[in-house]
C-alpha positions in Angstrom: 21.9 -14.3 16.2 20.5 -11.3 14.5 18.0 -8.6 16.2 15.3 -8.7 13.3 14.7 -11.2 10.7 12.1 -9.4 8.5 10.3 -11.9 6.0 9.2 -9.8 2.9 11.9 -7.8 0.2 9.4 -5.4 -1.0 8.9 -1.4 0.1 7.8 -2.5 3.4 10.2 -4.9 4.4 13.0 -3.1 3.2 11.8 0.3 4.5 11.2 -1.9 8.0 14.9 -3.0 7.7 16.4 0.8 7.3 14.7 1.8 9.7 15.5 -0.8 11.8 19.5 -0.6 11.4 19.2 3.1 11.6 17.7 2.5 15.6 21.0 0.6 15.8 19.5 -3.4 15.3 21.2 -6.0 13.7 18.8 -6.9 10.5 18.8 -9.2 7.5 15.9 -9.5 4.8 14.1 -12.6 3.5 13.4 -12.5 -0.2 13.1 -15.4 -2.4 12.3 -12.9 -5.7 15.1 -11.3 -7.7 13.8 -7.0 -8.0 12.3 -5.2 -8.6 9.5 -6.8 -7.8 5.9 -5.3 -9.7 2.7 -4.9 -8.4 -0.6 -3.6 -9.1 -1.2 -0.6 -7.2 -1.7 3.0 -7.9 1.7 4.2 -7.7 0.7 8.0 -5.8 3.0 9.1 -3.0 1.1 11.3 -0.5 3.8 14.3 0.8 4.4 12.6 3.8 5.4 9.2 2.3 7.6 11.2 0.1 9.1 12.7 3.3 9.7 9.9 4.9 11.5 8.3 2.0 14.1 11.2 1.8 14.8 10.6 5.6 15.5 7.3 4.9 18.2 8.8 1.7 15.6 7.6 -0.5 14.8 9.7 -3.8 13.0 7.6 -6.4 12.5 9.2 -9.4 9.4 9.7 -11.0 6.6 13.2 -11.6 6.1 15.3 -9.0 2.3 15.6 -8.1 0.5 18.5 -6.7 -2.8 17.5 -5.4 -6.2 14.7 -5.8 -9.0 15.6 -8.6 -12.4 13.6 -8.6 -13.7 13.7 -11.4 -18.1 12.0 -12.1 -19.4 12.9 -15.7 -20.7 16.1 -14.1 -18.4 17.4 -11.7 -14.9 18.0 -10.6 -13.0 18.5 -7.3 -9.6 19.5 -7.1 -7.6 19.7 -3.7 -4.1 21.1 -3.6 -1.2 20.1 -1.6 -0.5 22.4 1.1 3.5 22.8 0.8 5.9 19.9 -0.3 4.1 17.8 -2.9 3.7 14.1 -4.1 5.1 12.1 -5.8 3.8 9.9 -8.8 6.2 6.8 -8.9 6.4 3.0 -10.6 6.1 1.1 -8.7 9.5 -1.2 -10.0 11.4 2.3 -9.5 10.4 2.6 -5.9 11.1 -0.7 -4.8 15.0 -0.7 -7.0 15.5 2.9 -5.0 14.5 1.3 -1.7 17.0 -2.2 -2.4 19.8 0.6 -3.6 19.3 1.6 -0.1 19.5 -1.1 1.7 22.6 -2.2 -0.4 24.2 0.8 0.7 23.5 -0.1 4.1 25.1 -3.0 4.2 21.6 -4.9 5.2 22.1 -8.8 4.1 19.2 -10.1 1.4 18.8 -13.7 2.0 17.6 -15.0 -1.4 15.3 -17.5 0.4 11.5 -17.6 1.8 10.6 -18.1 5.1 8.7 -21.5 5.3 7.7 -22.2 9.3 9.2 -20.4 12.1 8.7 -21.2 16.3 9.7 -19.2 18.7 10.3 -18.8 22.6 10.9 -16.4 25.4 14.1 -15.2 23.5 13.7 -15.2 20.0 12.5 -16.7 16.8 13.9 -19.6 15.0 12.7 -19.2 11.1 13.1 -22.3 8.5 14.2 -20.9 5.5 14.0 -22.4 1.7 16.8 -23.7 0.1 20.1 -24.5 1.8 19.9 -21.9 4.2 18.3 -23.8 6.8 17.4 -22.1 9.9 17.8 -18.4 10.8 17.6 -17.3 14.5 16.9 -13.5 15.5 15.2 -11.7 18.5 12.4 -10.9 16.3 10.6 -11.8 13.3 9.0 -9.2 10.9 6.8 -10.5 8.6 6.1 -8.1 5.5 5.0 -11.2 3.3 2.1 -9.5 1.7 -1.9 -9.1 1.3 -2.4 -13.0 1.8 0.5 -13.2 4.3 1.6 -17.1 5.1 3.5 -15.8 8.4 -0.1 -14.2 9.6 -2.0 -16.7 8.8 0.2 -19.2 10.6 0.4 -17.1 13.7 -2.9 -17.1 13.5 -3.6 -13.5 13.6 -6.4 -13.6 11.0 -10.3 -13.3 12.5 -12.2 -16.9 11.7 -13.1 -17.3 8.6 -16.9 -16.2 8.2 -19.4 -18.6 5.8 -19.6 -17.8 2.6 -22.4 -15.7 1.9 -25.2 -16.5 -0.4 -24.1 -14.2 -3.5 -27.8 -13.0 -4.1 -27.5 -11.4 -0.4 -24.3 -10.4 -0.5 -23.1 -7.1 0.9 -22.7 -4.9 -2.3 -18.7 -4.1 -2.9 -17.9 -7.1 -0.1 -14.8 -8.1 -2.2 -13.1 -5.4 -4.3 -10.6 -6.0 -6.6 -7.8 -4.0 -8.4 -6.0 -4.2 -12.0 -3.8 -1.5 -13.2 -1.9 -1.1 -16.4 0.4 1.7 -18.3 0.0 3.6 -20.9 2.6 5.5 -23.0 1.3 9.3 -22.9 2.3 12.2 -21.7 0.3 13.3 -18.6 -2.4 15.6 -18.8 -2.4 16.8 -15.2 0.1 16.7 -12.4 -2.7 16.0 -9.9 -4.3 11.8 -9.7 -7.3 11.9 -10.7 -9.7 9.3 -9.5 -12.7 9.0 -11.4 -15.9 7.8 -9.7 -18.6 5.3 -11.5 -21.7 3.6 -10.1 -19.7 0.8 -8.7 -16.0 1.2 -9.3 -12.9 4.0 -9.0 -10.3 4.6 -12.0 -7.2 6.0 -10.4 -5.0 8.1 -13.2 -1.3 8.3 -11.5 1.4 10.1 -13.9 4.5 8.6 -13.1 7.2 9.7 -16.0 7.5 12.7 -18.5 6.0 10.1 -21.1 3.7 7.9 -18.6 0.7 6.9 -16.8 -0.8 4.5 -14.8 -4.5 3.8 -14.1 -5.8 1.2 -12.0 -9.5 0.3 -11.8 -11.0 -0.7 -8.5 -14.2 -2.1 -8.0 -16.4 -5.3 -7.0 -17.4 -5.9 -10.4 -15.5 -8.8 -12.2 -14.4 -8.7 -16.0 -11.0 -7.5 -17.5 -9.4 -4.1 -17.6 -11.0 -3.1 -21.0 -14.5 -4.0 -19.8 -13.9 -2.2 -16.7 -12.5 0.6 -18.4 -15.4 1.2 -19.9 -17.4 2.7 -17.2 -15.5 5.4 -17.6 -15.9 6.8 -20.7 -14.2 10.0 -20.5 -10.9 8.4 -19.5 -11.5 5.7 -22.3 -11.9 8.6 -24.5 -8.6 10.0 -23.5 -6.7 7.0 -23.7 -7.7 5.8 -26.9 -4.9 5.3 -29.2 -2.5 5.4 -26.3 0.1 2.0 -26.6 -0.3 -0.1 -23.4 3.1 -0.2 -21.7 2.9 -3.0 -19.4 0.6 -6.1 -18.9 -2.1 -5.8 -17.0 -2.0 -6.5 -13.0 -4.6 -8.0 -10.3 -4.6 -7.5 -6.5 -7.9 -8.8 -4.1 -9.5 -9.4 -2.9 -8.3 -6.2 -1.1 -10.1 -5.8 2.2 -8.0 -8.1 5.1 -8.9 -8.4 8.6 -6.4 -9.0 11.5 -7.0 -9.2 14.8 -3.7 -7.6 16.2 -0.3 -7.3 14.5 2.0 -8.8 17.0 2.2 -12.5 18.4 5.1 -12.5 21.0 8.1 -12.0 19.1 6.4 -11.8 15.4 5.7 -8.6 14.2 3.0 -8.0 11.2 4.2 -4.7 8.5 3.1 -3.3 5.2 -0.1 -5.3 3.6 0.5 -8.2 6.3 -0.7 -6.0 9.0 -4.2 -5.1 7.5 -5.7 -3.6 4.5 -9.4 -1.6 4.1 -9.0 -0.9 0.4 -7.0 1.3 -2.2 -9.5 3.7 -2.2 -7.3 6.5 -0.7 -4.0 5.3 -1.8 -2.3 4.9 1.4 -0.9 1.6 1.4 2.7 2.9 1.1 2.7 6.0 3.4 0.6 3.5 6.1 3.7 1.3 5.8 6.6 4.0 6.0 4.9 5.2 8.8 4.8 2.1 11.2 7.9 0.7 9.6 9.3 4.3 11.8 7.6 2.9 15.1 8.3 -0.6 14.5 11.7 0.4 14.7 11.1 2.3 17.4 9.7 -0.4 19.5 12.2 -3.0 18.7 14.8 -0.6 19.6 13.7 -0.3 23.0 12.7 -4.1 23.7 9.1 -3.3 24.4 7.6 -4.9 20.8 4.1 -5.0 22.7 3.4 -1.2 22.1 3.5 -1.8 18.3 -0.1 -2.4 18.1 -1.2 0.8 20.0 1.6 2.9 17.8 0.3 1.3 14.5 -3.0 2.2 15.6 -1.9 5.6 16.3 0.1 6.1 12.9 -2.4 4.2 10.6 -5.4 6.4 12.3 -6.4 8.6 10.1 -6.1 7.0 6.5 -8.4 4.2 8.1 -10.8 6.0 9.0 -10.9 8.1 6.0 -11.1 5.2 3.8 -13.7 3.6 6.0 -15.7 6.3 5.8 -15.4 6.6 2.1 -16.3 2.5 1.9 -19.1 3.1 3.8 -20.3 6.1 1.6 -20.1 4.5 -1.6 -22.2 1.7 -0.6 -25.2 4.1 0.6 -27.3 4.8 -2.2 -28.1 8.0 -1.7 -24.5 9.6 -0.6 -22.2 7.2 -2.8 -23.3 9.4 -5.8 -23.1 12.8 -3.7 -19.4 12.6 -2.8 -18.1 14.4 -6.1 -20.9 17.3 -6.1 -20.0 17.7 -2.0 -16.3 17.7 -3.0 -17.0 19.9 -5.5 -19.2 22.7 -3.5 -16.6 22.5 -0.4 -13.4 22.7 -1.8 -11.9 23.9 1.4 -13.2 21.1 3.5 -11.8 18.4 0.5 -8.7 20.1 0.4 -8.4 20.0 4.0 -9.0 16.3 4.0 -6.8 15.2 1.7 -4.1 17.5 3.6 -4.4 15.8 6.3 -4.1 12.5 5.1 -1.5 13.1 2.8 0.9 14.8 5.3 0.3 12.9 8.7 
């Protein structure tokens, strides 16, 4: 029997596993997908995320990023890094640095899903797909995703509200995100997020030759429509070749009650997600895949839902707050001009999000 069975092969999962054999457990990794694995997402890794990367001996390659810009049609905001920078990375290249890794570690990749698990006083017993039948470890990770199965079947998620009527629906209640390439050198070695009436454009450079931009927002249509509420970075793409299809995620907000049920542990996307407003989602999960570890290590996997608190703290509440904003209509379309007329309190922000 192992120590940790973690369900889920991509950046979470596998940055749960290192940092699970580097606290001395015995791991393996459940992944039915041959990598790298894509996904639509912004690609932007905060200094801290980039830190804890290298401590793992993981250096992706990719363009180095110095700070955030928001840009509206009449304003711009620009906050700095304070010391080490980002880093702007695909988001295939992260996830083949991060299996390289774990190759090196010597961390087994079971090319099976996880289809039912039950589990006792000692440890979890997890059906697998295929002919590997049943696994048994002390504890079972699941890093399965946005729509996680294992959460759902633990039954972790709050109940399911009624649908609302759509005429009285909550402004921005479901957001969605696409994201596509194009082949371009980068204009800037900040992301810039541009700010419409009801949707973000995120402008990540991640190669000498690329960019990505992913469009987030409530508002339904395809990337080009979408695209076109922002005109200036329409303008500035024209003529640009698309270098990859375009990608969905949503809807992107997911509630969860706790992230541990006895000996199942929830990581990455599985264990909550506001929104991609902030672009969080990876440094959030190399974070508590750190005290995850940690916990496990010392047979106490109780305190994970206090330490993911802890860890997680601020980039929640900043993107709450940010949520909340956008739907007020009177300081949605103020946060640009106030980013723009305190720079020092913006930059501070960011700085603290981006190296906690």
């Amino acid at each position: 029997m192992i120590d940790v069975l973690v369900a889920g092969g991509g950046p979470a999962g596998l940055a749960t596993a290192l940092r699970c054999a580097r606290a001395g457990l015995s791991v393996a990794v459940a992944e039915p997908r041959p990598g790298p694995v894509d996904k639509a997402c912004g690609e932007g890794l905060m200094p801290a995320a980039v830190a804890r990367l290298a401590d793992l001996g993981v250096f992706p390659a990719g363009h180095a990023l110095r700070g955030i810009r928001y840009v509206d049609p009449g304003h711009r905001a620009d906050a700095l890094f304070r010391g080490a920078g980002g880093l702007g990375v695909r988001r295939t290249v992260l996830h083949a640095a991060l299996a390289d890794r774990v190759a090196e570690a010597g961390i087994p990749v079971l090319a099976t899903r996880i289809l039912g698990f039950r589990q006792d006083a000692s440890h979890v017993t997890a059906r697998c797909g295929d002919a590997f039948g049943e696994v048994a470890a002390r504890y079972l990770v699941a890093a399965d995703g946005l729509h996680s199965a294992l959460r759902r079947a633990c039954g972790l998620e709050p109940p399911r509200a009624p649908a609302p009527v759509p005429a009285l629906a909550p402004a921005g209640q479901r957001r969605y995100g696409l994201r596509r390439h194009f082949r371009l050198a980068p204009w800037s070695s900040l992301v810039e997020v541009y700010w419409a009436a009801d949707a973000e454009a995120y402008v990540t450079p991640v190669a000498g030759d690329l960019v990505g931009v992913a469009v987030l927002g409530a508002r339904a249509g395809g990337f080009g429509s979408r695209l076109a509420a922002f005109p200036a970075l329409r303008d500035r793409l024209a003529g640009a070749a698309a270098a990859s299809d375009v990608r969905g995620a949503g809807p992107l907000r997911q509630d969860v009650r706790r992230r541990v049920a006895g000996r199942v542990l929830l990581a990455g996307d599985a264990a909550g997600y506001l929104d991609a407003l902030t672009g969080e989602g990876i440094g959030a999960a190399l974070a508590a895949a750190e005290v995850l570890a940690a916990c496990l290590a010392a047979g106490r996997p109780g305190d994970y839902e206090r330490a993911w608190r802890r860890v997680t703290r601020k980039s929640r509440l900043l993107t709450a707050g940010l949520l909340w904003s956008r739907r007020q209509a009177l300081l949605g379309p103020r946060i640009v001009p106030a980013a723009q007329r305190l720079p020092r309190v913006f930059t501070a922000i960011v700085n603290q999000v981006g190296q906690a």
